[in-house]
One Martini backbone bead per residue (centre of mass of N, CA, C, O) as a GRO file, in nm:
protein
  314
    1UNK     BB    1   1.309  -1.129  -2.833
    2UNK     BB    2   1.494  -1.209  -2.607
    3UNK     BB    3   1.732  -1.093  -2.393
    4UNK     BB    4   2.049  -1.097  -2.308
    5UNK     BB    5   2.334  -1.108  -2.100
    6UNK     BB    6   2.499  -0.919  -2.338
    7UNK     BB    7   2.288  -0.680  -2.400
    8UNK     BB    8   2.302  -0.586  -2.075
    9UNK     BB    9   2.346  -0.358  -1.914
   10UNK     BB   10   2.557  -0.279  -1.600
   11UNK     BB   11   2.389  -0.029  -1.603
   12UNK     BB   12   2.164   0.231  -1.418
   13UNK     BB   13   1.876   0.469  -1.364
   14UNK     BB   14   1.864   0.586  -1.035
   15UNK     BB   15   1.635   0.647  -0.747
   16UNK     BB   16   1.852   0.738  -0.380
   17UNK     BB   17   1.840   0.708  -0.147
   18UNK     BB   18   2.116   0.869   0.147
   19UNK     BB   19   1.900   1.028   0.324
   20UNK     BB   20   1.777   1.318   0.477
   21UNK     BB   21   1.731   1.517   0.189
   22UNK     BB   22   1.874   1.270   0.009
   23UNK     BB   23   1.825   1.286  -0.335
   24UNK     BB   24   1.938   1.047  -0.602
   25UNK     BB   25   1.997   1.051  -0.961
   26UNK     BB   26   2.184   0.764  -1.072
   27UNK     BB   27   2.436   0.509  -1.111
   28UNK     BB   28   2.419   0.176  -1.132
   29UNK     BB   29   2.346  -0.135  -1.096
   30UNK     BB   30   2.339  -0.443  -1.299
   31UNK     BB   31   2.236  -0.743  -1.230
   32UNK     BB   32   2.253  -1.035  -1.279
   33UNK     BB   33   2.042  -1.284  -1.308
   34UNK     BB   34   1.882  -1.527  -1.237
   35UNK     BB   35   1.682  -1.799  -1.318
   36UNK     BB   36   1.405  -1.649  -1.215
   37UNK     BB   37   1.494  -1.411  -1.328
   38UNK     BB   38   1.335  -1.065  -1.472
   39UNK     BB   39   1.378  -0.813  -1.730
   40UNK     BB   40   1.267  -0.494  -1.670
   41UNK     BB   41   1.105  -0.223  -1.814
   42UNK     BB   42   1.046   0.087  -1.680
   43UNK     BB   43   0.768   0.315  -1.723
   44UNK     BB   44   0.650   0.341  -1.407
   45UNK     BB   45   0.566   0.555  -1.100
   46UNK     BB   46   0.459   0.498  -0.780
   47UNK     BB   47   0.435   0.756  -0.499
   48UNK     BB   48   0.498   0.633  -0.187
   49UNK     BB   49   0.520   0.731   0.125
   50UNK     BB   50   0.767   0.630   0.209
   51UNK     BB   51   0.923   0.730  -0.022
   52UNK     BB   52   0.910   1.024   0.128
   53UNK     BB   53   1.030   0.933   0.413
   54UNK     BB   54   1.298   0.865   0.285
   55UNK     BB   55   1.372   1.132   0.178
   56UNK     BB   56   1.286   1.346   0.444
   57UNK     BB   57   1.368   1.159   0.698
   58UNK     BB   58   1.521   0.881   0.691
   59UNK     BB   59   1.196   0.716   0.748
   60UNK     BB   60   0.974   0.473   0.746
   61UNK     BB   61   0.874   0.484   1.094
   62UNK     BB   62   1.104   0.187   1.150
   63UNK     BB   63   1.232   0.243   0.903
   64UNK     BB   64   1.606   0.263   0.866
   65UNK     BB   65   1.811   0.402   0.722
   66UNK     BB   66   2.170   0.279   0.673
   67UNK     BB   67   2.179   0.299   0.356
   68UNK     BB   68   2.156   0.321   0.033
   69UNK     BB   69   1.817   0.330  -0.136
   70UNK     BB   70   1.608   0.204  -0.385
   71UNK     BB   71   1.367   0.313  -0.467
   72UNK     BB   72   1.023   0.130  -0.538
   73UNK     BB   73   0.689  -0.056  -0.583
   74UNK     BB   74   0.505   0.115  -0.791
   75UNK     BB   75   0.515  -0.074  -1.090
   76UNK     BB   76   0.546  -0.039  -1.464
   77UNK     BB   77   0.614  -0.283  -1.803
   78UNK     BB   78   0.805  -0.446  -1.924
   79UNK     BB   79   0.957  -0.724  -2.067
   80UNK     BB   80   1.307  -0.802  -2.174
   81UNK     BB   81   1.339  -1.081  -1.968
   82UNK     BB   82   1.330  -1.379  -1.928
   83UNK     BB   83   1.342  -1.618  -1.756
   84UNK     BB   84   1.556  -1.898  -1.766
   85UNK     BB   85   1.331  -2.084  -1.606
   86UNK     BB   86   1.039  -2.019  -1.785
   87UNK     BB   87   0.926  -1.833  -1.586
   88UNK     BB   88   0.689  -1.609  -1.657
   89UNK     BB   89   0.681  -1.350  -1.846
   90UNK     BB   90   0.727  -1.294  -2.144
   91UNK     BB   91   0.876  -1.118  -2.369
   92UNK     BB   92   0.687  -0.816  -2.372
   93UNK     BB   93   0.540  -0.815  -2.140
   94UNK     BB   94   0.312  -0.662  -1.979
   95UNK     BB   95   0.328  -0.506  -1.631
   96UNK     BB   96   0.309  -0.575  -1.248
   97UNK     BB   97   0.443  -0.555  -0.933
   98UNK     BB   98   0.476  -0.775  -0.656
   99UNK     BB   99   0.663  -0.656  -0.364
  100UNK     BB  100   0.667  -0.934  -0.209
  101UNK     BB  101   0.854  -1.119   0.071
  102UNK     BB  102   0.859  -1.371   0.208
  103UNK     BB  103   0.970  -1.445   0.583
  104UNK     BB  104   0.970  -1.635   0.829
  105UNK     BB  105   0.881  -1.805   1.195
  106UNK     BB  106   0.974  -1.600   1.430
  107UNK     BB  107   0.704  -1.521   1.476
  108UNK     BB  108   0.374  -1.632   1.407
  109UNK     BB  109   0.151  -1.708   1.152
  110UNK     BB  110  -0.069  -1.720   0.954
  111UNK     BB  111  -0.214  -1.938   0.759
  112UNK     BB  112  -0.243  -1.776   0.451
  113UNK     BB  113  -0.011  -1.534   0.545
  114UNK     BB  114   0.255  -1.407   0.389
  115UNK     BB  115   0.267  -1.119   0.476
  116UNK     BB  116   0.294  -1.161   0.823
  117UNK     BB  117   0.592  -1.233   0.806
  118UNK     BB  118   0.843  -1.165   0.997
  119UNK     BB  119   1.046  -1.156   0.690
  120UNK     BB  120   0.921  -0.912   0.530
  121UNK     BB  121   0.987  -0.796   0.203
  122UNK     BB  122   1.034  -0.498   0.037
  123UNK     BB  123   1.055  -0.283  -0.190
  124UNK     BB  124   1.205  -0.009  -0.092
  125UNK     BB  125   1.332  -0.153   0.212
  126UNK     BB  126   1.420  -0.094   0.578
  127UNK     BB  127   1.303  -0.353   0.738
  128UNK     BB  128   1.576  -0.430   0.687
  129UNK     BB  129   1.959  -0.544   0.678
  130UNK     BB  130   1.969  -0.558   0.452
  131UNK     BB  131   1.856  -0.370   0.218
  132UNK     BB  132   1.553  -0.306  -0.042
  133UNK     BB  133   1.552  -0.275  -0.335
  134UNK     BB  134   1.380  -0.125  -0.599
  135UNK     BB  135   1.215   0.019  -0.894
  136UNK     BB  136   1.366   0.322  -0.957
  137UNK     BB  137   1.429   0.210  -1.302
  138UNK     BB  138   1.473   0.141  -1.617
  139UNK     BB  139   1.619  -0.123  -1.504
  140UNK     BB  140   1.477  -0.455  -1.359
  141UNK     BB  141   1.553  -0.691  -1.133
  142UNK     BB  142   1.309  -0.972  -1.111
  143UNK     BB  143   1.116  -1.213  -0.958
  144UNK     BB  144   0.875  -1.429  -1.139
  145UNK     BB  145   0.669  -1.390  -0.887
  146UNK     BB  146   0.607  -1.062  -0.918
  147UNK     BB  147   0.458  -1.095  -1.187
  148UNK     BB  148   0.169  -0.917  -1.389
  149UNK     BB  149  -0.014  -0.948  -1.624
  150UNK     BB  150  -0.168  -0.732  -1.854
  151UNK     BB  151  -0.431  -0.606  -1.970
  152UNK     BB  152  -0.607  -0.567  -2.255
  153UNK     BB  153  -0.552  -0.182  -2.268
  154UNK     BB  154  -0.396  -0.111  -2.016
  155UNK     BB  155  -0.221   0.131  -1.938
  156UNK     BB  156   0.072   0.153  -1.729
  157UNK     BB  157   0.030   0.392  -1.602
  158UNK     BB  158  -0.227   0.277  -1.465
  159UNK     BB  159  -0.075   0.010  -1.345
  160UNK     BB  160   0.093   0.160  -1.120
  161UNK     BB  161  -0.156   0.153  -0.897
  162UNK     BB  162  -0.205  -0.116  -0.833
  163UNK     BB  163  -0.119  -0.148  -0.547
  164UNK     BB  164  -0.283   0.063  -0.390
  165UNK     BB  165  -0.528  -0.070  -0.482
  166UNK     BB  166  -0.525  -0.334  -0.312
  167UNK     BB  167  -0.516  -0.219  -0.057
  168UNK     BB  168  -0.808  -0.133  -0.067
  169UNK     BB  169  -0.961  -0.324  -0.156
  170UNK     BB  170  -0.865  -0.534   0.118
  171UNK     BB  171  -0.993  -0.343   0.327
  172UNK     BB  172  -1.280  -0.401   0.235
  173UNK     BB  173  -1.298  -0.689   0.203
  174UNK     BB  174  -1.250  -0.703   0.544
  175UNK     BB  175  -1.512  -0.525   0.646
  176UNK     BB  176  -1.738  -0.671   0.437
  177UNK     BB  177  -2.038  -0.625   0.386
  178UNK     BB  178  -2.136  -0.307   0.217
  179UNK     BB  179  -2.447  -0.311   0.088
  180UNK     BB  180  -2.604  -0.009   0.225
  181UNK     BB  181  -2.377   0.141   0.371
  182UNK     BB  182  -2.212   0.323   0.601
  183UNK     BB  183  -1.886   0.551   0.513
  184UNK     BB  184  -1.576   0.652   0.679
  185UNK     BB  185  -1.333   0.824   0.512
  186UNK     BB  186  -0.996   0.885   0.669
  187UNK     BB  187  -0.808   1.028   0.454
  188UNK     BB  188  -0.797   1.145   0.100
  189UNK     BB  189  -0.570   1.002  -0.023
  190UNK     BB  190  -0.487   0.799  -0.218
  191UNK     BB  191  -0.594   0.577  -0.034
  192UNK     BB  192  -0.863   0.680   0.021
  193UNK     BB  193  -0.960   0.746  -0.285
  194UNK     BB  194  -0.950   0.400  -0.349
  195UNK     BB  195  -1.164   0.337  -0.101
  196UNK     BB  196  -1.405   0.531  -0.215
  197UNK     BB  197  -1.416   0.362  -0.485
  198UNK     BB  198  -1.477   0.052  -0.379
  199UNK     BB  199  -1.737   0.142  -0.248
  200UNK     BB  200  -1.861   0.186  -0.429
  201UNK     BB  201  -1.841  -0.076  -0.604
  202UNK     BB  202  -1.961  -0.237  -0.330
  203UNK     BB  203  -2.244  -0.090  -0.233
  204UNK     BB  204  -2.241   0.206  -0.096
  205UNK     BB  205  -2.476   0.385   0.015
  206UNK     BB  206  -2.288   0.622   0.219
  207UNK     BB  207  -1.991   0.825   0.155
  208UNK     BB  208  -1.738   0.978   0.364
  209UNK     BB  209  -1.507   1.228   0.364
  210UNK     BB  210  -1.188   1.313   0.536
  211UNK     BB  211  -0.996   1.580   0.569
  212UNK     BB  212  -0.757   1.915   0.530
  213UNK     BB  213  -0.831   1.929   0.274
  214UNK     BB  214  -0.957   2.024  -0.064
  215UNK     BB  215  -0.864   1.865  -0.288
  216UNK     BB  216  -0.892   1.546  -0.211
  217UNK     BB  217  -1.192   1.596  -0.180
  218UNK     BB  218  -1.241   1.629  -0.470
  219UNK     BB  219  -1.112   1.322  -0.521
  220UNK     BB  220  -1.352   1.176  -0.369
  221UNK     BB  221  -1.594   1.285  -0.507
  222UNK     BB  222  -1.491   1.183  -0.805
  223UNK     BB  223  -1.521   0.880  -0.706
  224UNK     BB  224  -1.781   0.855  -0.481
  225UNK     BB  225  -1.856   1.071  -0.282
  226UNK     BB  226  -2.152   1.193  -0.113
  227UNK     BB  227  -1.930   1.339   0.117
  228UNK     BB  228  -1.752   1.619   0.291
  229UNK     BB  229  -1.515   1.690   0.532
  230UNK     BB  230  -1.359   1.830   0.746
  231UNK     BB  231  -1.099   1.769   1.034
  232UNK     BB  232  -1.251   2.002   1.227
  233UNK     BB  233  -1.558   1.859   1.228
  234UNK     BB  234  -1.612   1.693   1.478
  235UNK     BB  235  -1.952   1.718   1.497
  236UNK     BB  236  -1.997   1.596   1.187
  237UNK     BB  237  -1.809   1.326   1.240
  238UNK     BB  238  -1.989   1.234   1.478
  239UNK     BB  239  -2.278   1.245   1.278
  240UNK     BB  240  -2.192   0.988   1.075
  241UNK     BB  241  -2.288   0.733   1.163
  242UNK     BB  242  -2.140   0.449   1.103
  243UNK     BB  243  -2.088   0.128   1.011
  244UNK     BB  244  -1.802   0.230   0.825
  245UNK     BB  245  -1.435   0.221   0.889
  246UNK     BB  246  -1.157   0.454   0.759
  247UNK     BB  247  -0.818   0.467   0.834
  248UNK     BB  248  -0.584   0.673   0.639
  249UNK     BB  249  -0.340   0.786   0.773
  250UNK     BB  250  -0.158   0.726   1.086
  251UNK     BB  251  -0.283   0.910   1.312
  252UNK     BB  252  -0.433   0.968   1.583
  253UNK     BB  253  -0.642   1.150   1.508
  254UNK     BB  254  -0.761   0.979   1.268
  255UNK     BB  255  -0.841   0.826   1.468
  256UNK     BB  256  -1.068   0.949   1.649
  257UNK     BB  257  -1.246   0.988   1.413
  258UNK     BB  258  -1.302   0.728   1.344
  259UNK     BB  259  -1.444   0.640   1.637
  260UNK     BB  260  -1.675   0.903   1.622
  261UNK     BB  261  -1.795   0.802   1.342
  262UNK     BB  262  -1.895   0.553   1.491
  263UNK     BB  263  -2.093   0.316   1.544
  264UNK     BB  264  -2.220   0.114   1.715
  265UNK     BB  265  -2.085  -0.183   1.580
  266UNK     BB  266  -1.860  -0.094   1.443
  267UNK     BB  267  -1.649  -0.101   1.164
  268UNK     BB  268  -1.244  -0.084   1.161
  269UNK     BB  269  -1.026  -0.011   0.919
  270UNK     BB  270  -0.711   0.021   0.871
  271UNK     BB  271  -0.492   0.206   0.613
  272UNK     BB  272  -0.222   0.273   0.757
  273UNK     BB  273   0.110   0.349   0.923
  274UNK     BB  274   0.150   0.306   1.186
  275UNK     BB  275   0.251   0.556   1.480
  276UNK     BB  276   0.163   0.464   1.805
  277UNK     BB  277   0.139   0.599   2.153
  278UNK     BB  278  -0.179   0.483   2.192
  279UNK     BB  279  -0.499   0.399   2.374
  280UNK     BB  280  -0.812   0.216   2.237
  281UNK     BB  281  -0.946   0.036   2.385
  282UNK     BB  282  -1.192   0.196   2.542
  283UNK     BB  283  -1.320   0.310   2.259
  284UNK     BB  284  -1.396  -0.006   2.170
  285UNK     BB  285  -1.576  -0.085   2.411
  286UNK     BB  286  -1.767   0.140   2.446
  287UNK     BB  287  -1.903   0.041   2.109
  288UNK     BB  288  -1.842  -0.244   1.979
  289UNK     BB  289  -1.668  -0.300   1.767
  290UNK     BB  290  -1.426  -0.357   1.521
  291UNK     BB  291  -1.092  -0.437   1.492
  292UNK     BB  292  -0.852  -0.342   1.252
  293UNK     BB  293  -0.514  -0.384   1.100
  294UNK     BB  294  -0.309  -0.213   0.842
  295UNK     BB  295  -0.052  -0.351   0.601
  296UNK     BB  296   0.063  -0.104   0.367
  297UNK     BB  297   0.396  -0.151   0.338
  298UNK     BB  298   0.460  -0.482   0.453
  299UNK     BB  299   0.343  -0.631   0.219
  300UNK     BB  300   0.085  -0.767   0.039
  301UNK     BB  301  -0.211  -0.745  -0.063
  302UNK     BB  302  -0.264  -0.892   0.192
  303UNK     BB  303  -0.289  -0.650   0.457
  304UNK     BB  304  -0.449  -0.755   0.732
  305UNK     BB  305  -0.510  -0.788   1.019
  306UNK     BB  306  -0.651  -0.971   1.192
  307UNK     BB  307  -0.993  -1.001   1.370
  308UNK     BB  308  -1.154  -0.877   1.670
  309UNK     BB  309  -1.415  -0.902   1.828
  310UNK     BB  310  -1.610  -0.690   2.071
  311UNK     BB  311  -1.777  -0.706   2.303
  312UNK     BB  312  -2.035  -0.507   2.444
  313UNK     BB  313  -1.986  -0.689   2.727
  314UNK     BB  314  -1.652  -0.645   2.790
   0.00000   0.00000   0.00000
């Protein structure tokens, strides 16, 4: 039986960064739902590099704290309460919840990719303001059209991984036939390690994997990675002479290892959080590559820039 809105607590427990170094776990409000929104149990979520970011340095980013705000969009719950006007899953249904709100047309983007809307919102994000709260919290109120009902099987826990498991998914995607091809990915955090993941499953020849430590590599290899190399063998990674390269750090550094390691005409795409000042068209033309730009964390599930082919006689 779905629960009233005379049964649901006032407050709930929430985590609150609160600016670079302030994270407080506290009693929050909890509102009434609209007529669309459903309340969830989270039981449930995974630390996302931003919310690292939110905590240790009060910004992801440009994305810039400006007042205090509930971190949290990687999570996974039951519904405790169906949304009012019927949509979304009945209570009790188990959760994960896409956390993109699109929104704006100034400038204009393309149709049928409202990720990459300029107005686009998204759980536990200053890149607007006022900010949006998370949902690392007991309960969380959220709108029905962002719950995905979850297979019979599959555990909360490992639920909680759906958001960033998609953003790898449609980066591999992203990047065309992979069956048979040699891959290099730069970077083996979570991210790159679930991309190392959907390559195996994707039917990649050979996956190299390439970080600063040694633990993620182990963790890439135990996914399907078929060598590993450390970031500072410049000289092995521009030996990978890969056909697609996946750049997963979001730092200046792993794009070079990453075009580095790239053939003539391969494919390279982005999947870290970019904060780049420095220019890479050169290195681009002069290998003929296609280039394409990954937004994993102010987007949906389809995360990716346009792709456009840069001509080897360009």
């Amino acid at each position: 039986m779905s629960t009233t809105s005379a049964d649901l607590p006032t407050e709930t427990l929430g985590v609150v960064a609160h600016g670079a170094g302030d994270l407080r776990v506290e009693s929050v409000p909890l509102r009434r739902p609209a007529a669309s929104e459903a309340v969830v149990e989270i039981a449930y979520g995974g630390v996302c590099g931003s919310d690292l970011h939110y905590w240790t340095h009060g910004a992801a980013g440009e994305s810039i704290l400006r007042a205090p705000m509930l971190l949290g969009h990687e999570v996974a719950g039951t519904v405790l309460r169906q949304a009012d006007d019927g949509t979304g899953p009945a209570a009790g249904t188990r959760v994960t919840v896409h956390p993109a709100t699109p929104g704006g047309n100034v400038p204009r983007y393309p149709a049928g990719r409202p990720n990459l809307s300029p107005g686009c919102t998204y759980l536990g994000s200053a890149a607007q303001f006022p900010h949006t709260d998370g949902a690392f919290t007991r309960y969380a109120v959220l709108p029905a059209r962002m719950l995905r009902a979850l297979p019979d099987g599959l555990p909360l826990r490992t639920a909680a991984v759906a958001e960033p498991a998609a953003v790898a998914w449609h980066a591999v995607a992203r990047a065309g036939d992979i069956a048979g091809a040699s891959a290099l990915v730069v970077g083996s955090g979570p991210i790159g390690a679930l991309v190392v993941s959907v390559l195996r499953l994707a039917g990649a020849d050979a996956i190299t994997a390439v970080d600063v430590h040694d633990y993620p590599l182990t963790i890439a290899r135990q996914l399907g990675a078929t060598a590993t190399l450390k970031a500072d063998a410049t000289d092995a990674i521009a030996a990978v002479d890969a056909d697609i390269v996946f750049e997963c750090t979001g730092n200046r550094h792993g794009l070079e290892s990453a075009i580095r390691g790239a053939t003539r005409g391969a494919r390279v795409r982005r999947a870290g959080v970019a904060a780049l000042a420095f220019t890479v068209a050169s290195a681009v033309l002069s290998t003929g590559m296609q280039a394409g730009t990954a937004r994993t964390r102010e987007a949906r599930p389809d995360k990716t820039e346009p792709v456009k082919e840069v001509p080897k006689n360009a």
